[in-house]
gemmi code that builds the backbone of each chain (N, CA, C; Angstrom):
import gemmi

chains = {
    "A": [
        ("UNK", (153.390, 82.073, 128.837), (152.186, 82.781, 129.229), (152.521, 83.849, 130.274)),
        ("UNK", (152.100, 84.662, 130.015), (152.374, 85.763, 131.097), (151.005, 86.077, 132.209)),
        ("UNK", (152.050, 86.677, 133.538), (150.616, 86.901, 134.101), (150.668, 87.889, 135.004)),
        ("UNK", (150.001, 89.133, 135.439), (150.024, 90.399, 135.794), (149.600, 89.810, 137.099)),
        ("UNK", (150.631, 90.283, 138.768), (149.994, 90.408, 139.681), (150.236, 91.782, 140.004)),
        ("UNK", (149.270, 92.412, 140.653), (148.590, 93.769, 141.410), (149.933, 93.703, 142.725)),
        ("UNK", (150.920, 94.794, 142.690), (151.687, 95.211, 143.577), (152.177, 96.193, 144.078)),
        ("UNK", (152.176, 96.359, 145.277), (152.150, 97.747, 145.761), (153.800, 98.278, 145.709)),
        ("UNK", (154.486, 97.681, 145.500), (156.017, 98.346, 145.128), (156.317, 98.004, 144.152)),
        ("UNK", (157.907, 98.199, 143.679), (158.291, 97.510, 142.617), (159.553, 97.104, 142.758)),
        ("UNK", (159.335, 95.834, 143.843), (160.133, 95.036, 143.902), (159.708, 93.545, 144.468)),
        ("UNK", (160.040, 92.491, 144.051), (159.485, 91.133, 144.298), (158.572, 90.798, 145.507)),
        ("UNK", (159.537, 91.354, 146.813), (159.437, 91.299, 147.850), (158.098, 92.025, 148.245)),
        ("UNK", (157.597, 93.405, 147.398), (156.250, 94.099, 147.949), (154.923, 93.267, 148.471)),
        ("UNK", (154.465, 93.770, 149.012), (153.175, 92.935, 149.467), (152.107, 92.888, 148.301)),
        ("UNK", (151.409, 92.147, 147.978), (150.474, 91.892, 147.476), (149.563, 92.526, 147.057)),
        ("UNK", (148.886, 93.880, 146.078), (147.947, 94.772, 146.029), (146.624, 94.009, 145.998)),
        ("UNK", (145.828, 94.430, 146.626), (144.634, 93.494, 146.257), (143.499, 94.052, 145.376)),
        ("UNK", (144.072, 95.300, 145.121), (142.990, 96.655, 144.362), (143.482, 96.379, 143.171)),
        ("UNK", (143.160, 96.771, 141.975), (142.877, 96.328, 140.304), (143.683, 97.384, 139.510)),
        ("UNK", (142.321, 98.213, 139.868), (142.755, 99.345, 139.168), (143.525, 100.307, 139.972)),
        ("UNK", (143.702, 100.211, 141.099), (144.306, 101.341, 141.878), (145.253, 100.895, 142.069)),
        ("UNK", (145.903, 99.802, 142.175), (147.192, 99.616, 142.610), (148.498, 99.996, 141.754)),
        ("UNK", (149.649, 100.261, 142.950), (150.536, 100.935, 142.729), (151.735, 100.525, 141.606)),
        ("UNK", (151.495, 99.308, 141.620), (152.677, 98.764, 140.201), (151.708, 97.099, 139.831)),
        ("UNK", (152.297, 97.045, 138.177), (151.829, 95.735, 138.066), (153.184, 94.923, 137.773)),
        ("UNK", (152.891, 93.588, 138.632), (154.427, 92.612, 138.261), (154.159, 92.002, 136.897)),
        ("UNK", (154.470, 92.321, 135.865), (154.311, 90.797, 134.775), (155.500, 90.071, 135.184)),
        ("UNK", (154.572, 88.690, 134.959), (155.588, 87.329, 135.466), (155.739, 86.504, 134.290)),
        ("UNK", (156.450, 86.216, 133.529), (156.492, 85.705, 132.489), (157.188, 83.533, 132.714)),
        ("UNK", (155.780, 83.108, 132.599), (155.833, 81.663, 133.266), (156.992, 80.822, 132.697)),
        ("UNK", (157.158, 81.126, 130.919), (158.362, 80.302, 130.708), (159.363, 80.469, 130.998)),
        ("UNK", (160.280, 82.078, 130.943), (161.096, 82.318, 131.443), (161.515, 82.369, 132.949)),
        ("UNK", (160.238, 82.321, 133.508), (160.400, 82.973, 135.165), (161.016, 84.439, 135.533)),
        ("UNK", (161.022, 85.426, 134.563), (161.598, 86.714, 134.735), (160.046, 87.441, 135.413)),
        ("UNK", (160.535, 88.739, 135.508), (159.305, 89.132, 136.106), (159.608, 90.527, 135.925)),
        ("UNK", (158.853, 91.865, 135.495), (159.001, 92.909, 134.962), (158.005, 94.212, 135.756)),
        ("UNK", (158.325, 95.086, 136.398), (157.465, 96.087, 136.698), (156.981, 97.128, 136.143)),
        ("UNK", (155.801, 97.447, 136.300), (154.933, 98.351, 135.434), (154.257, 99.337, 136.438)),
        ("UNK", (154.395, 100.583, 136.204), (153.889, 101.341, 137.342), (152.424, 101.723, 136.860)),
        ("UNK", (151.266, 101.632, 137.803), (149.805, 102.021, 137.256), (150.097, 103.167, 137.068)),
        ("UNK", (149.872, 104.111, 136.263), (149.627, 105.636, 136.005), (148.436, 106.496, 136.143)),
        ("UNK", (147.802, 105.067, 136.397), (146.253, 105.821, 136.490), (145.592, 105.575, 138.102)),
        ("UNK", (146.712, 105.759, 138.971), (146.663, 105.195, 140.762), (145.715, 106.279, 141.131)),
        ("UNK", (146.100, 107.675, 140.739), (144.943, 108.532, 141.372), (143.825, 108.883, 140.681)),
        ("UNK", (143.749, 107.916, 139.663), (142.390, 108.873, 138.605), (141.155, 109.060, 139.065)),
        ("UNK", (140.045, 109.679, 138.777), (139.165, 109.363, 139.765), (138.181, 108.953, 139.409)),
        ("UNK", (138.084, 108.531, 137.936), (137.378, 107.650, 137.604), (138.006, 106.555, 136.286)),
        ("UNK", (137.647, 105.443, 136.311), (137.927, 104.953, 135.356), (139.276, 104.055, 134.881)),
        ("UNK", (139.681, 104.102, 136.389), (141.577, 103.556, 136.512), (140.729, 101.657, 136.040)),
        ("UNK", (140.061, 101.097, 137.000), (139.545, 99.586, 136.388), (139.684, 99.584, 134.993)),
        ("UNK", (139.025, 100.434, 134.126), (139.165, 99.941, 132.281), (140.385, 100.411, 131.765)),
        ("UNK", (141.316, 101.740, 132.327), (142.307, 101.861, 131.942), (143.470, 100.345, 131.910)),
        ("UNK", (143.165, 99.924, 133.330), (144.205, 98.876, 133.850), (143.852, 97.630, 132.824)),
        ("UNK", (142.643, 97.311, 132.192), (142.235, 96.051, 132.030), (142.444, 96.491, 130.165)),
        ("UNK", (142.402, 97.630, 129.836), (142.989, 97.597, 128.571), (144.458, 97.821, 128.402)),
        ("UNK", (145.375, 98.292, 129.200), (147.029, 97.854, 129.529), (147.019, 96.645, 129.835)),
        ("UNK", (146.223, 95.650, 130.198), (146.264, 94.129, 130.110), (146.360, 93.697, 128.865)),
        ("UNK", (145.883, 94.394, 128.257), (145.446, 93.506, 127.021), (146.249, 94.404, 126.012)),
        ("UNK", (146.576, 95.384, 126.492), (147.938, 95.886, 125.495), (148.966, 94.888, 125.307)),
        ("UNK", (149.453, 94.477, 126.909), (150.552, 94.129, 127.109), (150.487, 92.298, 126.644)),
        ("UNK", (149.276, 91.787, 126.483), (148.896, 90.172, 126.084), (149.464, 89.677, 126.872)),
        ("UNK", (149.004, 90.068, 128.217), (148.604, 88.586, 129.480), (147.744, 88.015, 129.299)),
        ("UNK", (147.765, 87.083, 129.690), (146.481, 85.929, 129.697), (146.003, 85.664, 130.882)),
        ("UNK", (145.985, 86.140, 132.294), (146.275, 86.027, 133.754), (146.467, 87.083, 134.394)),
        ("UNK", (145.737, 87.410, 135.375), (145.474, 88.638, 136.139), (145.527, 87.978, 137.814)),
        ("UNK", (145.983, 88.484, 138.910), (146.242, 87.850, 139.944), (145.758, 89.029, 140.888)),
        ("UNK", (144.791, 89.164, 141.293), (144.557, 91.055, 142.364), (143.484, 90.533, 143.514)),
        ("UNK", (142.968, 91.368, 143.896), (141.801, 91.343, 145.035), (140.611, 91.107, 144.647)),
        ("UNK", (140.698, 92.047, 144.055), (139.204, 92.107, 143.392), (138.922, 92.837, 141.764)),
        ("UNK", (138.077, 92.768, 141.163), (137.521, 93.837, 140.023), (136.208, 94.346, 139.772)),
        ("UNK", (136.308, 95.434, 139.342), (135.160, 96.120, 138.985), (134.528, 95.720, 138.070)),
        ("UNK", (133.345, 96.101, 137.670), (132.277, 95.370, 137.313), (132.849, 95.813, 135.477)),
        ("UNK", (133.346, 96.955, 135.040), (133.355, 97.414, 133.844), (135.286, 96.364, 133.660)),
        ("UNK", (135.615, 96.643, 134.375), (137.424, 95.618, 134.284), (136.820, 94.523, 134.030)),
        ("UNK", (136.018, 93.866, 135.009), (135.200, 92.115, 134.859), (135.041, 91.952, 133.074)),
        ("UNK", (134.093, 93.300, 132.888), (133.026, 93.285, 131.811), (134.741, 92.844, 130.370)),
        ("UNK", (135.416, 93.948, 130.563), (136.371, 93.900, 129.525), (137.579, 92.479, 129.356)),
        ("UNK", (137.835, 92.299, 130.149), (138.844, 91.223, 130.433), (138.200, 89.919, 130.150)),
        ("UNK", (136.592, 89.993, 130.905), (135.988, 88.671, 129.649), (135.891, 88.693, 128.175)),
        ("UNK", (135.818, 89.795, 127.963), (135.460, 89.926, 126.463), (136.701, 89.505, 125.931)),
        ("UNK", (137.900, 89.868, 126.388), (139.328, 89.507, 125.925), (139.806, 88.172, 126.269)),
        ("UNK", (139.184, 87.588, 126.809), (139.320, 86.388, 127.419), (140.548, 86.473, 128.198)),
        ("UNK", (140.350, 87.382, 129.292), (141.502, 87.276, 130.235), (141.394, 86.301, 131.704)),
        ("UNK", (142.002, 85.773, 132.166), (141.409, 85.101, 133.220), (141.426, 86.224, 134.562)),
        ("UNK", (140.923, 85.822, 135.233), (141.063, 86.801, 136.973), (140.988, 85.650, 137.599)),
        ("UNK", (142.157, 86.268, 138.602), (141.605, 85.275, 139.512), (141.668, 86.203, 140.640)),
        ("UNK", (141.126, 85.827, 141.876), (140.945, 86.613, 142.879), (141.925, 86.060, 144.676)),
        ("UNK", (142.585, 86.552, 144.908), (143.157, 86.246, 146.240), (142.710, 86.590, 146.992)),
        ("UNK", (142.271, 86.620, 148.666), (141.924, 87.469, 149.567), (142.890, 87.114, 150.571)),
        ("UNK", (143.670, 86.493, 150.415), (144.513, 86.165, 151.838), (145.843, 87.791, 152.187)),
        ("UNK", (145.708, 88.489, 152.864), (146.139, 89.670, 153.366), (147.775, 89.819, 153.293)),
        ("UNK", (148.105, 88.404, 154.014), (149.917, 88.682, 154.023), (150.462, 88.109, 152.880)),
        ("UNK", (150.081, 88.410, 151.859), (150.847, 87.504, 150.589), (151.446, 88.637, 150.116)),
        ("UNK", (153.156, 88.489, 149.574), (153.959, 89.361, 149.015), (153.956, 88.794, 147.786)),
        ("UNK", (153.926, 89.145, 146.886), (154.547, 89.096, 144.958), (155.344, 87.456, 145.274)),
        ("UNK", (155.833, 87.889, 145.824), (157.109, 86.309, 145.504), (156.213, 85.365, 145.787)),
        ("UNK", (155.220, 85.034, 147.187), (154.599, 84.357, 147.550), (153.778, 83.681, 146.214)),
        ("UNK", (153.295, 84.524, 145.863), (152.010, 84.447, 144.944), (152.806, 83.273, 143.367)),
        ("UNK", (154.026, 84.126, 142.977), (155.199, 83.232, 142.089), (155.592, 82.414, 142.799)),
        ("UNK", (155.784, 81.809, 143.919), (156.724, 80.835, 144.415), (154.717, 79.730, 144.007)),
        ("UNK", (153.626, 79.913, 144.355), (152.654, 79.395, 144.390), (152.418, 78.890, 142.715)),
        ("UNK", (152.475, 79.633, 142.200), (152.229, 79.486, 140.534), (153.199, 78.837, 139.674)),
        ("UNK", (154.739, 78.226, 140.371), (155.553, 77.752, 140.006), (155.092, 75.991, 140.674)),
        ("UNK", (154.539, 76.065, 141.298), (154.265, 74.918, 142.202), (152.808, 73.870, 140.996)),
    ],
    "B": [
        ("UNK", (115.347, 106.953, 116.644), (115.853, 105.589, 116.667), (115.534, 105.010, 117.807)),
        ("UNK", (115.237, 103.892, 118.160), (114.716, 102.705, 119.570), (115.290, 103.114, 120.051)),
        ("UNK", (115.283, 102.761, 121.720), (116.225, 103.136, 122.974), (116.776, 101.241, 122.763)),
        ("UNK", (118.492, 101.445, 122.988), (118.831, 100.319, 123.123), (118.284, 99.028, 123.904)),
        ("UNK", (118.318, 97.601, 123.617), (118.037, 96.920, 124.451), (119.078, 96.515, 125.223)),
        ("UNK", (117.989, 96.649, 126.263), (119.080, 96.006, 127.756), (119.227, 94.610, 127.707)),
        ("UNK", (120.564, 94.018, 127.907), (120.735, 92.481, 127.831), (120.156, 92.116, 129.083)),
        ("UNK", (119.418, 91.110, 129.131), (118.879, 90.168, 130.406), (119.738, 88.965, 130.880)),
        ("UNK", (119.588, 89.285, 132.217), (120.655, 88.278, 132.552), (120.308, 87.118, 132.758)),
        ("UNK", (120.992, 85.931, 132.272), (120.514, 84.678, 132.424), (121.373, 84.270, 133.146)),
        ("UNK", (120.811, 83.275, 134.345), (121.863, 82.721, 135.256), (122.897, 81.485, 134.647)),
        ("UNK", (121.771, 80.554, 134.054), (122.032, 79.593, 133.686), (121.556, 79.000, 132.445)),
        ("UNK", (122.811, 79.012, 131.405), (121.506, 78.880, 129.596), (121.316, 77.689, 129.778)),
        ("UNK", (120.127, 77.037, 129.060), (119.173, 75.821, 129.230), (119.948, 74.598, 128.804)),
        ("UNK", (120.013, 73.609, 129.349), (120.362, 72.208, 129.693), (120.138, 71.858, 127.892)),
        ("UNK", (120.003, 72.382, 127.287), (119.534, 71.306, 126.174), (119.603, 72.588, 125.054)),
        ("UNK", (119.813, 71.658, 123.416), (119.315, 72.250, 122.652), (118.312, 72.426, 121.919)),
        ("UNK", (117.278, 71.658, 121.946), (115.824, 72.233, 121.697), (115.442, 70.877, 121.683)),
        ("UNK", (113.779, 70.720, 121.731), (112.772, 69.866, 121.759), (112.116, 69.395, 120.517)),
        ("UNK", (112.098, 68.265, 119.589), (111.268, 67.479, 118.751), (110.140, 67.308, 118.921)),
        ("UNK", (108.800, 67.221, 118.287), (107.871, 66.721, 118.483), (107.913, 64.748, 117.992)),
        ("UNK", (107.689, 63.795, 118.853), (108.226, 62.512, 118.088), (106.267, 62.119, 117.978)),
        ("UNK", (106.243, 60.499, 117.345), (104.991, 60.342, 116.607), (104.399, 61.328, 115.463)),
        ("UNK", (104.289, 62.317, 115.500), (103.719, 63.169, 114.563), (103.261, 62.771, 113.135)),
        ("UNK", (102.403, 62.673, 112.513), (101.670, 62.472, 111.293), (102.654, 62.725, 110.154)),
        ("UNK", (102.649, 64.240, 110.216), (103.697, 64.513, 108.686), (104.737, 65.176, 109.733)),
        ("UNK", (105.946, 65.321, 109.213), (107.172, 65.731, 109.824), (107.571, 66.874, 109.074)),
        ("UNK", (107.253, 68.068, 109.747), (107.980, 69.043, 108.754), (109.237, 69.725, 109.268)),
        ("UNK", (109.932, 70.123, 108.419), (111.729, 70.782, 108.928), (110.900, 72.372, 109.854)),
        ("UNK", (109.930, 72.414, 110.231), (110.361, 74.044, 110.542), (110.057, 73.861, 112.460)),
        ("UNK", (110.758, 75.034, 112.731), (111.144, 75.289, 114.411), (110.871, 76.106, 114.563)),
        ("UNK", (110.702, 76.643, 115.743), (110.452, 77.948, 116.469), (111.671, 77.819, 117.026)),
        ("UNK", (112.167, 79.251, 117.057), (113.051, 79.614, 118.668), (113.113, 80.362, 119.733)),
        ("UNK", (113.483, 79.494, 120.602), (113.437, 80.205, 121.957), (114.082, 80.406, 122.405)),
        ("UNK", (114.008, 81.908, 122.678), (115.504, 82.872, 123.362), (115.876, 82.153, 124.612)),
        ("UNK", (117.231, 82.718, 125.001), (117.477, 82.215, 126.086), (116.838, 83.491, 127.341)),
        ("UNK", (116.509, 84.092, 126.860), (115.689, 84.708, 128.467), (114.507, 84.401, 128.029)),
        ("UNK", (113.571, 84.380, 127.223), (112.365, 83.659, 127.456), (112.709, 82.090, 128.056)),
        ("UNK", (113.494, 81.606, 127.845), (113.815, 80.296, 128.603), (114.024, 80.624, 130.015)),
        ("UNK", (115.150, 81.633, 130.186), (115.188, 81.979, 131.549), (113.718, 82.750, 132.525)),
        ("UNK", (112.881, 83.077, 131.996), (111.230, 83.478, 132.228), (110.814, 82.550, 132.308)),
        ("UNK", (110.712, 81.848, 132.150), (109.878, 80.567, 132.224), (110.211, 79.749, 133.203)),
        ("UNK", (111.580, 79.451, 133.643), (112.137, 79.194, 134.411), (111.849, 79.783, 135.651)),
        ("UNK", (112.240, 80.820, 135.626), (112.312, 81.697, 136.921), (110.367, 81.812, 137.575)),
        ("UNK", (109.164, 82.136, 136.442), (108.355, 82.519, 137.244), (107.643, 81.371, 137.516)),
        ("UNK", (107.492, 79.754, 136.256), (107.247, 78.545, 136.624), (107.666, 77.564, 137.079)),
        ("UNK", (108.846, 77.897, 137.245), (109.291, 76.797, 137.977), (110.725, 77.072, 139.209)),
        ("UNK", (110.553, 78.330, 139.296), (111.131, 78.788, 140.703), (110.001, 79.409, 141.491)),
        ("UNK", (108.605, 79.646, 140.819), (107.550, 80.176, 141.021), (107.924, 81.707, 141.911)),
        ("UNK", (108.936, 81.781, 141.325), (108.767, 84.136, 141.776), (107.754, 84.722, 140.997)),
        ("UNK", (107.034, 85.745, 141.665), (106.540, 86.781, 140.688), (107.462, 87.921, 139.827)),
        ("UNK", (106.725, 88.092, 139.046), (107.214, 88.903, 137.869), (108.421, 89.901, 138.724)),
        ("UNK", (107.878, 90.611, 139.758), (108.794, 92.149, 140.056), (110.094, 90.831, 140.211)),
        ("UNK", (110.089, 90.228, 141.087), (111.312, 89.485, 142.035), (112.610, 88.740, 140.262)),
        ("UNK", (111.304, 88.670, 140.068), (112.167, 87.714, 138.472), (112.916, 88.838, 137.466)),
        ("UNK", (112.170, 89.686, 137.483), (112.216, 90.856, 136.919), (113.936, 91.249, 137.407)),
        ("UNK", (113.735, 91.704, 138.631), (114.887, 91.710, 139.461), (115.979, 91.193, 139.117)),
        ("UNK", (116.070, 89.780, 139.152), (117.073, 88.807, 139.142), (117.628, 88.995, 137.016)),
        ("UNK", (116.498, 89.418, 136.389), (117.105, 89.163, 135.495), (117.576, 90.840, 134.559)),
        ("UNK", (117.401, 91.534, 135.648), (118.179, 93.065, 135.724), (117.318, 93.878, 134.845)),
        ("UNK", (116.010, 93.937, 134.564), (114.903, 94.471, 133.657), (113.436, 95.041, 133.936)),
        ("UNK", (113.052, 95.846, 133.434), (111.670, 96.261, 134.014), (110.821, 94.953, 134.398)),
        ("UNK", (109.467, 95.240, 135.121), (108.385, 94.445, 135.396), (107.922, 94.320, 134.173)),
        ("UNK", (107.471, 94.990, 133.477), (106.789, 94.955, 131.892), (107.470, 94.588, 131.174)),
        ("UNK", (108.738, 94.511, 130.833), (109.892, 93.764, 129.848), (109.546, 92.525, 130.180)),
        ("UNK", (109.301, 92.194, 131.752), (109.810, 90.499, 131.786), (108.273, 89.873, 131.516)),
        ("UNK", (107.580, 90.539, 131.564), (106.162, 90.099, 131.410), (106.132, 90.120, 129.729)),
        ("UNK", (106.670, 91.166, 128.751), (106.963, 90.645, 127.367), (107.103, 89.475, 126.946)),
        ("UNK", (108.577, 89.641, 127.659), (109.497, 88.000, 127.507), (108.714, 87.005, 127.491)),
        ("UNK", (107.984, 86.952, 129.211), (106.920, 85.694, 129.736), (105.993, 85.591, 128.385)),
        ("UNK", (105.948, 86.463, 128.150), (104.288, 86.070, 127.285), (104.755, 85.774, 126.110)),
        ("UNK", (105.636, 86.136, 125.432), (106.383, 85.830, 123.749), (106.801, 84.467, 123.896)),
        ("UNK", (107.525, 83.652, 125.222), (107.871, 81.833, 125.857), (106.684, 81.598, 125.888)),
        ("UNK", (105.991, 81.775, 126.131), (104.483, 81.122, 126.433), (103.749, 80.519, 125.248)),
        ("UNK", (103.723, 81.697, 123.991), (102.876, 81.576, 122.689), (104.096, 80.927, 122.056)),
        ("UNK", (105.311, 80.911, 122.116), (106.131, 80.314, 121.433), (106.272, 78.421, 121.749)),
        ("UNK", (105.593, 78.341, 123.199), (105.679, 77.326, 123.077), (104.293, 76.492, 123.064)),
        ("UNK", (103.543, 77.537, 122.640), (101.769, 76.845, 122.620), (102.424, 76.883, 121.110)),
        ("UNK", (103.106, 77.769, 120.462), (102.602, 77.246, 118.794), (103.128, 76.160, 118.385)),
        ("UNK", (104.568, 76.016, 119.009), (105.540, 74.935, 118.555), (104.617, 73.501, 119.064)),
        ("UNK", (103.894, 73.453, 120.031), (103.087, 72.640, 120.249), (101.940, 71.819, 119.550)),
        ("UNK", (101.221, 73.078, 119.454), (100.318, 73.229, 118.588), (99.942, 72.727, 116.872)),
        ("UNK", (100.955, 73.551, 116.601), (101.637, 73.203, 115.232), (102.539, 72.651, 114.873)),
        ("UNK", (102.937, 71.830, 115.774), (103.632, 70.719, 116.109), (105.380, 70.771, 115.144)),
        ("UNK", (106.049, 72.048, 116.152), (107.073, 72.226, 115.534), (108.000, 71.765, 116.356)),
        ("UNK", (109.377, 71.806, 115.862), (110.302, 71.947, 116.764), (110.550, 72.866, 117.624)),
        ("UNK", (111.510, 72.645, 118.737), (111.770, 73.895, 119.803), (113.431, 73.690, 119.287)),
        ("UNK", (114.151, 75.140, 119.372), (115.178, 75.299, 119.337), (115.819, 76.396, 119.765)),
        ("UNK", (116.693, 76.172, 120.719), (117.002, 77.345, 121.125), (117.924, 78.205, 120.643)),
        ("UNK", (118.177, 79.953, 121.063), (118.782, 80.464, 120.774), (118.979, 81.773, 121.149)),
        ("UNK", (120.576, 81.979, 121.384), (121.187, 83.269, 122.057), (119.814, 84.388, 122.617)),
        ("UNK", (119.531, 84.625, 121.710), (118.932, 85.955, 122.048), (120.168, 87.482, 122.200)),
        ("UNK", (119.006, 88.068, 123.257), (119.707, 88.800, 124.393), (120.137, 88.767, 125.421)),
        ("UNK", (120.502, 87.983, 125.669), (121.392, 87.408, 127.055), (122.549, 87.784, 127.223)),
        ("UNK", (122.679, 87.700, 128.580), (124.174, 88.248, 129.240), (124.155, 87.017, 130.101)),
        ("UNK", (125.175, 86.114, 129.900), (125.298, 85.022, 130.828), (126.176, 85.739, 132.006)),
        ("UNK", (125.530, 85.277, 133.458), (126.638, 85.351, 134.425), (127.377, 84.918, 134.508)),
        ("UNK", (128.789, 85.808, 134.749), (129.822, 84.423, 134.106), (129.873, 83.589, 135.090)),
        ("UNK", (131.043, 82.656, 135.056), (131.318, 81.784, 135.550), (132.369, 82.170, 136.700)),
        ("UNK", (131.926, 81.860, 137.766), (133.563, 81.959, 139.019), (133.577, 81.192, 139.503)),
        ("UNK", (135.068, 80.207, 139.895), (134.960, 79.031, 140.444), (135.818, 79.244, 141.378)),
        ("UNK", (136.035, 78.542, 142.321), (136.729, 78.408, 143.601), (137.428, 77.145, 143.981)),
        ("UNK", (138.464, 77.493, 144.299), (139.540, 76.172, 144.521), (139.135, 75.822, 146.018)),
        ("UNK", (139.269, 74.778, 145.941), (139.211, 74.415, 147.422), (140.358, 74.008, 148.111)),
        ("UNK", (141.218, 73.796, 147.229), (143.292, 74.027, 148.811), (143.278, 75.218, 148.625)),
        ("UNK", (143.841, 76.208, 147.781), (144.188, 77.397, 148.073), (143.244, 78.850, 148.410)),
        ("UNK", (141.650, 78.388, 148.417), (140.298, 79.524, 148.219), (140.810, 80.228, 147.114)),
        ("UNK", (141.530, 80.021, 145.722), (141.215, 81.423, 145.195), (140.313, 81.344, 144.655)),
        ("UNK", (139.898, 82.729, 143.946), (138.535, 82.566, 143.315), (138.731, 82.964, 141.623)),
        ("UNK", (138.640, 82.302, 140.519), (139.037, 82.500, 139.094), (138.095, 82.292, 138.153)),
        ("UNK", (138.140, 82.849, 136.999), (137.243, 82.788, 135.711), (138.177, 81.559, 134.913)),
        ("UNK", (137.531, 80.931, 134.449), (138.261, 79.975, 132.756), (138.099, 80.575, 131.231)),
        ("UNK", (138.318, 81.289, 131.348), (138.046, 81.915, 129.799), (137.792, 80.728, 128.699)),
        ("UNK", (137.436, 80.974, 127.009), (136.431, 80.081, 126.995), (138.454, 79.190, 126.007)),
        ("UNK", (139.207, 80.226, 125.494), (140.306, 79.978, 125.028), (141.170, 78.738, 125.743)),
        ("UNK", (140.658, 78.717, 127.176), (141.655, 77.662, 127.869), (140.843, 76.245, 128.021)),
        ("UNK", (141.618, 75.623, 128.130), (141.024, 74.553, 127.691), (141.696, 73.380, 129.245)),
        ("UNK", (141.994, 74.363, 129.827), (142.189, 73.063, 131.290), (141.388, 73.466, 132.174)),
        ("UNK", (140.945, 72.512, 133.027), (139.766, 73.150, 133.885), (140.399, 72.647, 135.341)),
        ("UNK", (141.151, 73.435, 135.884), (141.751, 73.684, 136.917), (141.906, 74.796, 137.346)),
        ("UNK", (142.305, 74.455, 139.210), (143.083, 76.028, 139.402), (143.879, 76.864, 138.796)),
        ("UNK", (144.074, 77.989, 138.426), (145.092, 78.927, 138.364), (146.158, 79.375, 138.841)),
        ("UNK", (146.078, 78.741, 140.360), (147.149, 79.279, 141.118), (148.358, 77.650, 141.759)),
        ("UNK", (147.135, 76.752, 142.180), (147.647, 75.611, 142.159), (147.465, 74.445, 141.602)),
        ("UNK", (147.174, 74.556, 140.298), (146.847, 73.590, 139.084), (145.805, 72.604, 139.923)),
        ("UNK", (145.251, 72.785, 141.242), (144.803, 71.375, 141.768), (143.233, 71.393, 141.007)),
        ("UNK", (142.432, 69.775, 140.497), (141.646, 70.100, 139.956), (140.220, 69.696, 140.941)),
        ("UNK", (140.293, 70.221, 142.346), (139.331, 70.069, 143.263), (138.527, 71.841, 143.342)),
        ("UNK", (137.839, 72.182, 141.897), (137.130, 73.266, 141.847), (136.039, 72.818, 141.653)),
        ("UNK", (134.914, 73.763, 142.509), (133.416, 73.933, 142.271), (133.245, 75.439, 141.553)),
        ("UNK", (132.087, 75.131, 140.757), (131.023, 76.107, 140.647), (130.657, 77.602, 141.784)),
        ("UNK", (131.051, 78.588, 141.562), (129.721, 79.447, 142.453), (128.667, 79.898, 142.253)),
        ("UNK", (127.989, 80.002, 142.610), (126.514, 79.605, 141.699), (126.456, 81.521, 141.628)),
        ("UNK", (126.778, 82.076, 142.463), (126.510, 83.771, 142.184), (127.290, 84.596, 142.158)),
        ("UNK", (127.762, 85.649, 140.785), (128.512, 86.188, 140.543), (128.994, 87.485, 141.731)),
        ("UNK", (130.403, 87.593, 142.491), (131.036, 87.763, 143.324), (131.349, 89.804, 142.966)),
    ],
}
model = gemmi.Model(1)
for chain_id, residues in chains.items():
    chain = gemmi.Chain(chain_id)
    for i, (resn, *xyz) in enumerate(residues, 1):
        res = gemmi.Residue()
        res.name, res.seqid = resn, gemmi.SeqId(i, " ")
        for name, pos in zip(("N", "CA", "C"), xyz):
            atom = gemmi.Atom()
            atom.name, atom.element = name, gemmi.Element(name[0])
            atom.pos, atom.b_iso = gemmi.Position(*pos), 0.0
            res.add_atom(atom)
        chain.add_residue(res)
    model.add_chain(chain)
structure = gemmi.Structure()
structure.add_model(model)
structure.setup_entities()
């Protein structure tokens, strides 16, 4: 099962993005293997519409698991329809690894 | 062509799938159905007792739409009564709120899509999740 967390670099170590559609790279974490792959958002400055861009590259890419801050109401709207899960973090100092060292647990 | 309909939001679809009339004289196969926002109308203005605007509100639709609704639950369930049918419910136009639940070791906050079939956390498999009753 794979699962997209929201990261602001692209490297393990980055901190945690908590934005959806705006954030700066997505990690796919791939649970059986434990590999983990970066994806840069392309749509970081758009100025409208980066939430449905991001949530249909979800579902390009067939995650099943979304890990970010928050989502917009039209990302919400799509990712249910696809049956994607969200889940939501708010805790501030969490880096990428944190979040995988948690989901391995 | 109509102006589209707006889906109404239902907080919560109804506890049950529809109502029998029992004793009855002759028994016939036919039902009425009742949407799930006329269920949710009925709910909301009799037995949360809001007025129409406030209900209206909550279920994201004009004052006069929800007063439709109200009044189409109302005769639907004087006839099924009446004429001693079944009640049965059904979809309608509804937009269920979804579902967000919350872990209680780690606070995250997650959807279950309807495909998964474990009802746990996401982040730390623990299965000490509640309900939030209002979409976040």
């Amino acid at each position: 099962m794979r699962t997209i967390i929201t990261s602001s670099e692209n490297k393990i170590t980055a901190a945690f993005d908590k934005r959806f559609g705006r954030a700066a790279w997505f990690c796919i974490y791939d649970e059986q293997t434990g590999e983990t792959e970066f994806i840069e958002n392309v749509n970081l400055n758009a100025s409208n519409g980066a939430g449905t861009k991001a949530a249909e590259k979800a579902v390009e890419l067939h995650v099943k698991k979304i890990i970010s801050g928050d989502f917009g109401p039209k990302a919400k709207d799509l990712l249910d329809k696809f049956e994607i899960q969200m889940v939501i973090l708010q805790d501030d100092n969490l880096t990428v690894e944190n979040i995988i060292s948690k989901l391995k647990n | 062509m109509p102006r589209r309909r707006r889906l109404r939001k239902v907080v919560a679809p109804p506890g049950f799938k529809g109502y029998k009339p029992y004793g009855a004289n002759h028994s016939k196969n036919e039902f009425i159905e009742l949407l799930y926002e006329e269920y949710e109308a009925i709910k909301l203005s009799d037995y949360d007792l809001m007025n129409h605007e406030t209900a209206a509100k909550v279920m994201g639709i004009s004052r006069p739409t929800f007063a439709r609704i109200y009044e189409s639950a109302r005769r639907k369930i004087a006839k099924a009564m009446v004429e001693v049918k079944e009640i049965r419910t059904a979809y309608g136009n509804a937009l269920l709120d979804k579902n967000w639940y919350e872990c209680h070791g780690c606070h995250a906050r997650f959807t279950i899509p309807k495909t998964q079939n474990k009802h746990c956390c996401a982040i730390c498999s623990s299965t000490d999740i509640n309900l939030l009753k209002n979409d976040i």
